[in-house]
ZAKOL-465863 format. One record per residue (C-alpha): residue number from 1; x, y, z. Coordinates in nm, 2 decimals, always signed. Each point is the difference from the previous one (the first is absolute). Layout:
SITE     n       c1       c2       c3
SITE   NUM        X        Y        Z
...
***
This chain:
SITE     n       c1       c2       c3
SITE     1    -0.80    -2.68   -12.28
SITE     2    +0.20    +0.12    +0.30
SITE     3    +0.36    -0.04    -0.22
SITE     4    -0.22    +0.23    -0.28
SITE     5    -0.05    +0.27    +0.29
SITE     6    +0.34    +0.00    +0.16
SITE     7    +0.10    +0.03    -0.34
SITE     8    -0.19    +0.23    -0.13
SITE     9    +0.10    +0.23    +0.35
SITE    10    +0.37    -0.04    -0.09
SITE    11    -0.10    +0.13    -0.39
SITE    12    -0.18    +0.28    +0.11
SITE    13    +0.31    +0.10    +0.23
SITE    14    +0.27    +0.00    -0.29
SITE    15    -0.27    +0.18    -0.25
SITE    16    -0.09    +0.23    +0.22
SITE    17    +0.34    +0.09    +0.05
SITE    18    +0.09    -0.05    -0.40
SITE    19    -0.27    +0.25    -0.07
SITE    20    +0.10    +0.23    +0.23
SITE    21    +0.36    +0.01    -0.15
SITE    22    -0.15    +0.01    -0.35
SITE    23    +0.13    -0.33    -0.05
SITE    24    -0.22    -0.26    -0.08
SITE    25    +0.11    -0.13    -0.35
SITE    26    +0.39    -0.05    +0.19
SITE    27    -0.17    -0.16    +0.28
SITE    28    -0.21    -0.26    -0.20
SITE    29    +0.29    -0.09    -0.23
SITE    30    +0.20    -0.05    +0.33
SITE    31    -0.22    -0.17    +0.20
SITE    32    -0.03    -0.24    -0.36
SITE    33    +0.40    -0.04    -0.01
SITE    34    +0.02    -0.15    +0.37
SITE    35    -0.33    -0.24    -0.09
SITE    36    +0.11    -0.12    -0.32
SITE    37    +0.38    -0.03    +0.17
SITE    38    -0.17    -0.26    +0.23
SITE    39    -0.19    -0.17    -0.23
SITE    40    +0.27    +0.00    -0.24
SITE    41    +0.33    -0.10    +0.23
SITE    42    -0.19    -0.32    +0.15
SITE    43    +0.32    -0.06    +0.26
SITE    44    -0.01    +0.39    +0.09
SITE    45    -0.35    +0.00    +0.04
SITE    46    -0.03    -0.32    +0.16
SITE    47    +0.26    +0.14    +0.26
SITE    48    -0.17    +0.32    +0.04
SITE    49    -0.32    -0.11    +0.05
SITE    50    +0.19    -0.28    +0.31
SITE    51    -0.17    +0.08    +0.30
SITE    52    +0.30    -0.17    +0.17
SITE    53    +0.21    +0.30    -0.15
SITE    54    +0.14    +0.29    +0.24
SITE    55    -0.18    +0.34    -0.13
SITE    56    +0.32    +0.14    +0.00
SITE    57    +0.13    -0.27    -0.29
SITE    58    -0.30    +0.07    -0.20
SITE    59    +0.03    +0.40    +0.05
SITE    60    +0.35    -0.07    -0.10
SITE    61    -0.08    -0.17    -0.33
SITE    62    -0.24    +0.25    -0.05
SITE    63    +0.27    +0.26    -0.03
SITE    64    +0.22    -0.21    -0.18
SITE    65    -0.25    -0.10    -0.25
SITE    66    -0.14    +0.37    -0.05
SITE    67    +0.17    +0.30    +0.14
SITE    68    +0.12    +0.12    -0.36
SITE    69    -0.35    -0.09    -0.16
SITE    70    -0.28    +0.09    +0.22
SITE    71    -0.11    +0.32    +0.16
SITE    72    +0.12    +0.06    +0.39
SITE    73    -0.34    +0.02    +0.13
SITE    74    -0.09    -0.32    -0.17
SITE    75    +0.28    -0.17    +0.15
SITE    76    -0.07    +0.11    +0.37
SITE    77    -0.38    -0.11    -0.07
SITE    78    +0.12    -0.33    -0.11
SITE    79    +0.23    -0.01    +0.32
SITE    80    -0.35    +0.07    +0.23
SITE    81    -0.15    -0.27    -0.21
SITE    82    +0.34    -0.25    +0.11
SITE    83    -0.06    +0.15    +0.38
SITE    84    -0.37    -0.09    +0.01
SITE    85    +0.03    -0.32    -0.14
SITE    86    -0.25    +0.10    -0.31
SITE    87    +0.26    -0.15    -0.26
SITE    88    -0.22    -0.25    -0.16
SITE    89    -0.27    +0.27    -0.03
SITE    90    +0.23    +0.21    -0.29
SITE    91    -0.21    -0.14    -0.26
SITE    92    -0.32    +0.08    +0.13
SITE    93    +0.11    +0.37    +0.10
SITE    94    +0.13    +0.06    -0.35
SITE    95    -0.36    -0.09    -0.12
SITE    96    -0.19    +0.20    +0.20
SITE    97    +0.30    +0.30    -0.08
SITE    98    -0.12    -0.02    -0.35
SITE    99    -0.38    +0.03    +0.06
SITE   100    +0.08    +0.31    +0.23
SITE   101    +0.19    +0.17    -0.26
SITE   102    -0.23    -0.10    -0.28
SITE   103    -0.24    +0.17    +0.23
SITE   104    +0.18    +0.31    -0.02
SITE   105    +0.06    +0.03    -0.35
SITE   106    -0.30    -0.11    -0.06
SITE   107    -0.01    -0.33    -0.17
SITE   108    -0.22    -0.27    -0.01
SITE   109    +0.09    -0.34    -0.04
SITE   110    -0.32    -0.16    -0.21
SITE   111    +0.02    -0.38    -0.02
SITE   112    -0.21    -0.12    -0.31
SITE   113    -0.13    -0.36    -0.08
SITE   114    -0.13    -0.04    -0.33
SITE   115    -0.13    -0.35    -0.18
SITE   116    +0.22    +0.06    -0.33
SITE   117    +0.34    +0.24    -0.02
SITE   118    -0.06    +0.34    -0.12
SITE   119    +0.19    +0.20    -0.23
SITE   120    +0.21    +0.28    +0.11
SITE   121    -0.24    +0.23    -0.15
SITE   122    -0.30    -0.13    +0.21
SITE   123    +0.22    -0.03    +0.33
SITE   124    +0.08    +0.45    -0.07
SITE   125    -0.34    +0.04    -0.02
SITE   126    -0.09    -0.15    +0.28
SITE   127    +0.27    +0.18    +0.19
SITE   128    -0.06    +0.31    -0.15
SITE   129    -0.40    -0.04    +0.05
SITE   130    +0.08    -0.10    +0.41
SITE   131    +0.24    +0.30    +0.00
SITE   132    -0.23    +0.26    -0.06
SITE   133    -0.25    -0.17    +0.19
SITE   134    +0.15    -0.04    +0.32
SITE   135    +0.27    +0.31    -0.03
SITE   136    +0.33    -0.20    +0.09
SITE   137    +0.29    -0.18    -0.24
SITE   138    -0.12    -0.31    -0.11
SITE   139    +0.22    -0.32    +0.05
SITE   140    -0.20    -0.26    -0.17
SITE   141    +0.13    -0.40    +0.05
SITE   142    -0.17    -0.21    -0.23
SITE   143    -0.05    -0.34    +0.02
SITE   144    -0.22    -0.30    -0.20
SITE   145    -0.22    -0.20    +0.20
SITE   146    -0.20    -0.26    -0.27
SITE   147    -0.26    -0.11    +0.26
SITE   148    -0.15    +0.38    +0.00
SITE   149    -0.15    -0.13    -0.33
SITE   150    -0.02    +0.43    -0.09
SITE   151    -0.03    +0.28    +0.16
SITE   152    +0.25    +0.19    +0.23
SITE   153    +0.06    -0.02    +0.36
SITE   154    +0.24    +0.29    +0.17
SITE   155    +0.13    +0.01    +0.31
SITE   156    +0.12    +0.35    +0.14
SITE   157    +0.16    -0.03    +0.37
SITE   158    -0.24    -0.24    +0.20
SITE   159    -0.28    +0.14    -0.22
SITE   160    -0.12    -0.30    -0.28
SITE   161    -0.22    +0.10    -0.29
SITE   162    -0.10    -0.29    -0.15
SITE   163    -0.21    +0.01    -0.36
SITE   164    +0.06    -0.35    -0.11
SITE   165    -0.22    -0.21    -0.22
SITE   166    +0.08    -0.27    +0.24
SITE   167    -0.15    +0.25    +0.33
SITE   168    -0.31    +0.11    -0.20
SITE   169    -0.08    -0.39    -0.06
SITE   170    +0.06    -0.04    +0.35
SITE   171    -0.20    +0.25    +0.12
SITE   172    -0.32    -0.12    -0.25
SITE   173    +0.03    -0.34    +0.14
SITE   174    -0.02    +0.15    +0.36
SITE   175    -0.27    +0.22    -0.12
SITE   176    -0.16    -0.31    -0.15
SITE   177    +0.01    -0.24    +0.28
SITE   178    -0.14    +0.30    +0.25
SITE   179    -0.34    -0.03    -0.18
***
């Protein structure tokens, strides 16, 4: 919870200065570069993420790694990340970069757990339906989960809707057993 907060401080810093700038697309896909680049290079990232490593080293392979691909304001935020000691924390910032800027252009990430696979025609609708119901871009992740027996649960944010088969069952054997 506290690395979700500290990140989540250090995400709202760079977006709020992305926005500002009119930059937030640049920003993201820079902020991805440098977190794929450590999850990619293992020895690199391994390196960079050293806490036995001067700052100054890791600034410098910063530079080296990105000065001609990344955006200057970018590279000085990932230079305050190397000074505070926050380097292990890129991933989660880069997460909670993306819901801030979904925010703003409004887009809703809308997980969906189904008991069979629908068709691509079924998943549009349902986007399309939740669209003009909630007012936002939908971005709809589907996914099968068998033990639902039917039905739909959806999951938007920390919000769960859940109108399973398996959760109406439940909630007539609770129902049940009360009387």
């Amino acid at each position: 919870m506290i690395k979700r907060s500290i990140a989540r401080r250090y995400a709202r810093a760079i977006f709020d200065l992305a926005r500002e700038q009119g930059r937030l697309e640049e920003t993201q896909r820079d902020l991805e570069k440098a977190v794929n680049w450590l999850r990619e290079d293992q020895a690199l990232g391994a390196l960079f993420l050293n806490r036995l490593v001067p700052p100054e080293e890791k600034k410098g392979l910063l530079v080296r790694a990105f000065e001609e691909q990344i955006a200057g304001g970018v590279l000085a935020f990932l230079r305050v990340i190397v000074d505070k000691h926050r380097e292990d924390y890129l991933g989660e910032i880069l997460a909670e970069f993306k819901t801030l800027a979904d925010e703003a252009r409004r887009i809703l990430e809308v997980e969906v757990q189904t008991a069979v696979s629908l068709e691509k025609k079924e998943l549009d609708l349902l986007k399309a339906d939740l669209a003009a119901r909630l007012g936002w871009e939908i971005r709809l992740k589907a996914t099968v989960s068998p033990g639902l027996l039917g039905g739909v649960v959806m999951k938007v944010g920390d919000r769960v809707m859940d109108g399973s088969v398996k959760q109406r069952l439940e909630t007539l054997r609770r129902q049940l057993a009360a009387r």
